[in-house]
Every structure is written in structure tokens, then in C-alpha cells.
C-alpha positions in Angstrom: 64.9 -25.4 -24.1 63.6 -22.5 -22.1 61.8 -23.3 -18.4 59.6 -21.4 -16.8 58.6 -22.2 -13.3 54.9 -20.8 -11.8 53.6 -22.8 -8.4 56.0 -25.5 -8.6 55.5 -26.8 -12.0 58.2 -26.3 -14.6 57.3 -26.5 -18.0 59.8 -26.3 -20.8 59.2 -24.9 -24.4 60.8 -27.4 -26.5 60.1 -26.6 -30.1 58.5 -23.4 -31.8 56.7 -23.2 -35.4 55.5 -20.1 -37.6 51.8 -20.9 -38.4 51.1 -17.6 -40.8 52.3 -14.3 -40.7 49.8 -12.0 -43.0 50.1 -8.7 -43.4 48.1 -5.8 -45.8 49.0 -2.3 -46.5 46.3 0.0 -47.4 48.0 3.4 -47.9 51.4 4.3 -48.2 52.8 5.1 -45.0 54.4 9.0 -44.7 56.7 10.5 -41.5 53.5 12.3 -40.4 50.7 10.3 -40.8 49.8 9.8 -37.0 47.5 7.3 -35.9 46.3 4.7 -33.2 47.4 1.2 -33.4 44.7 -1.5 -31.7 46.6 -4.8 -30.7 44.7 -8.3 -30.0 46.2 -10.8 -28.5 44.6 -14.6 -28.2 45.7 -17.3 -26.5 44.9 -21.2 -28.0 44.9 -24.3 -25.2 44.2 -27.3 -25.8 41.0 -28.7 -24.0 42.4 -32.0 -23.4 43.9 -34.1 -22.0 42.0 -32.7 -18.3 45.7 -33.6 -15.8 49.2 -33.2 -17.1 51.7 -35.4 -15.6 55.5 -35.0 -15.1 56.9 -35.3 -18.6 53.7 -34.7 -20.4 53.6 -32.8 -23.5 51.2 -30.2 -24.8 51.3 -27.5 -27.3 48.9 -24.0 -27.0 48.9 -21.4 -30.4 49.6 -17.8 -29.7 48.0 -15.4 -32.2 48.9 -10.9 -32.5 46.6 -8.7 -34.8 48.5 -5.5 -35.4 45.7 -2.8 -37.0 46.9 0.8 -37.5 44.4 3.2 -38.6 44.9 6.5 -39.9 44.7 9.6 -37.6 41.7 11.4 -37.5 39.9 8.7 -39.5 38.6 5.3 -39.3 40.2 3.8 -42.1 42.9 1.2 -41.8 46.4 1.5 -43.1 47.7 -1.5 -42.3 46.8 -5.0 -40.6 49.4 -7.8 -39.7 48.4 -11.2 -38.0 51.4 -13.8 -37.0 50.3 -16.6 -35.3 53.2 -19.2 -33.6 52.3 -23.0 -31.8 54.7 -23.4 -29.4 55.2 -27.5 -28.0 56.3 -28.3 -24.1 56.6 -30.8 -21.7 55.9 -30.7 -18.1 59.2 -30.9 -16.4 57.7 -30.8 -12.8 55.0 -30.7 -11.0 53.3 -32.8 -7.7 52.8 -36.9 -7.8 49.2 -35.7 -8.5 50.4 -34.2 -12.2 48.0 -30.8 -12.5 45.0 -29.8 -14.0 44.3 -27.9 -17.0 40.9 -26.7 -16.9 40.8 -23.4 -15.8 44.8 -23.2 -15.1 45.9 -19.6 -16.1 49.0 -20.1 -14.3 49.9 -22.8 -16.4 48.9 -21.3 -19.5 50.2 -18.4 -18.6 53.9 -19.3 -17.9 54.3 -21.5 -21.1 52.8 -18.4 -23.8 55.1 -16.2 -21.8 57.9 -18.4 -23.3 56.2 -18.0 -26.8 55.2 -14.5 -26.6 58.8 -12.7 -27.1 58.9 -14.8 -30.9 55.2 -14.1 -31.9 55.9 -10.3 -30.9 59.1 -10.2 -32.8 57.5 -11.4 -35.7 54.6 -9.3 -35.6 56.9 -6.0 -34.6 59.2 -7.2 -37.5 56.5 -7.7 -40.4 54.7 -3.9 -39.3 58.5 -2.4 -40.0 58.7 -4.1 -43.3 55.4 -2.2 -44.3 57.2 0.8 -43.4 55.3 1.8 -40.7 58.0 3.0 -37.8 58.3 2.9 -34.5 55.6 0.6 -33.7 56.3 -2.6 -31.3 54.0 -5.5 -29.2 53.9 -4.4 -25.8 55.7 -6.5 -23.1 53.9 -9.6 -22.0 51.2 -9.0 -19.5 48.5 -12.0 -18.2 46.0 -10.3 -16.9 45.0 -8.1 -20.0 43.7 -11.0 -22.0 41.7 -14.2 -21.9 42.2 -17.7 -22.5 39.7 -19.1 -25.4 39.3 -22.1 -26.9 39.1 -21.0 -30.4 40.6 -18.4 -32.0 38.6 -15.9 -33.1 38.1 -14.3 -36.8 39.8 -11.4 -37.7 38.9 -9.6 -40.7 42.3 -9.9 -41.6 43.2 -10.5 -45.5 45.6 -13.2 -46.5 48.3 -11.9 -49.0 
């Protein structure tokens, strides 16, 4: 188990699972190609149940796009989407348990428990294309939002 502690509430990730990993080369990638790399990040939580008590469980899906386009151009040379659920359980918090809606901190310290495996994944499956030296930026809160759904990539399924 791995626990992260934000505000006085400890949550614990307890168990991890693969949901898809896709990825699709359009070209075959050369030592100087060049290019720009976008990187989306979404965050799943679950809109229920509305308070979390001590020794609660909940699980939240953590979703990277990796699409690498080809210098000077706007076509793509590669996408990769890996998507992970993680499950935890509320090891502390007050008598009152916590709310949910609305509770980035809470969200925010359980990905940050999932995002090191999604990114390894992702970082991983972008090497196996043969596309070098490109890796998931370090985990940072503030640069994305929570949504309810995850939203469509066009992203192709191999």
C-alpha cells in the first residue's frame, strides 16, 4: 500500500489495474525527425457516494494521450492512450468523514499515487514505437481538471 496524506486525510492506494493501453504509428520514426509532442491528461472520480468515512473505499481512472506530430507539419506520427483505475480506502480523516464534491485535494493526493504507473506505461509504449527520448512530465495538480467523464480522443484502437 502506498499513503498519501493532504489536510489530514490519508488515503491508501490498495490495488492498481491496466484498463487499455493503445497505441498507432503513422510513419516510421528516423534520428531527425523533430517534432512537438501534445500530452492530455484526464482525471475520472466517482460522483458518489457525496462523504467518505474512515475506511471507505473508492476508486477514480487516470487516463494519458501521447500525440507526436511531425515537425513542420500537422500530421501525426504517433498516438498512445493508457488508461489505469486505481482502488483506495480512506485511512483517516475527521469523525465527520469528508466530502467529495468539489475536493481537489482529495482527488488530487490519491491520482498522485496512480500517476507514476499510468506515466510509465504511457512513456514505455511511445519507446516501443521507437520514438526516443520522449517521457510524461512529473505530476502537477494545477495543470488539469477534474471531469466526470472521460472525454473522446480520436485515438485508434490496435
Amino acid at each position: 500500500m502506498d499513503y498519501q496524506s493532504s489536510d489530514n486525510v490519508e488515503v491508501a492506494l490498495i490495488q492498481h489495474q491496466l484498463l487499455r493501453c493503445n497505441a498507432e504509428a503513422n510513419i516510421k520514426p528516423s534520428p531527425d525527425m523533430g517534432g512537438n509532442v501534445e500530452i492530455v491528461i484526464n482525471l475520472n472520480t466517482p460522483k458518489s457516494p457525496s462523504i467518505l468515512n474512515k475506511n471507505d473505499s473508492f476508486s477514480i481512472s487516470l487516463q494519458i494521450g501521447v500525440i507526436g506530430k511531425v515537425k513542420d507539419s500537422k500530421d501525426i506520427a504517433f498516438n498512445v492512450l493508457c488508461e489505469m483505475e486505481g482502488s483506495y480506502r480512506l485511512i483517516n480523516c475527521n469523525d465527520n468523514g469528508i466530502t467529495t464534491k468539489n475536493n481537489v485535494n482529495l482527488w488530487t493526493s490519491s491520482a498522485r499515487q496512480l500517476f507514476p504507473l499510468v506515466a510509465q506505461f504511457t512513456t514505455d509504449l511511445v519507446s516501443k514505437l521507437g520514438f526516443k527520448n520522449i517521457s510524461v512530465p512529473a505530476f502537477v495538480p494545477s495543470e488539469f481538471l477534474l471531469q466526470a467523464k472521460p472525454s473522446k480522443k480520436n485515438l485508434k484502437k490496435k
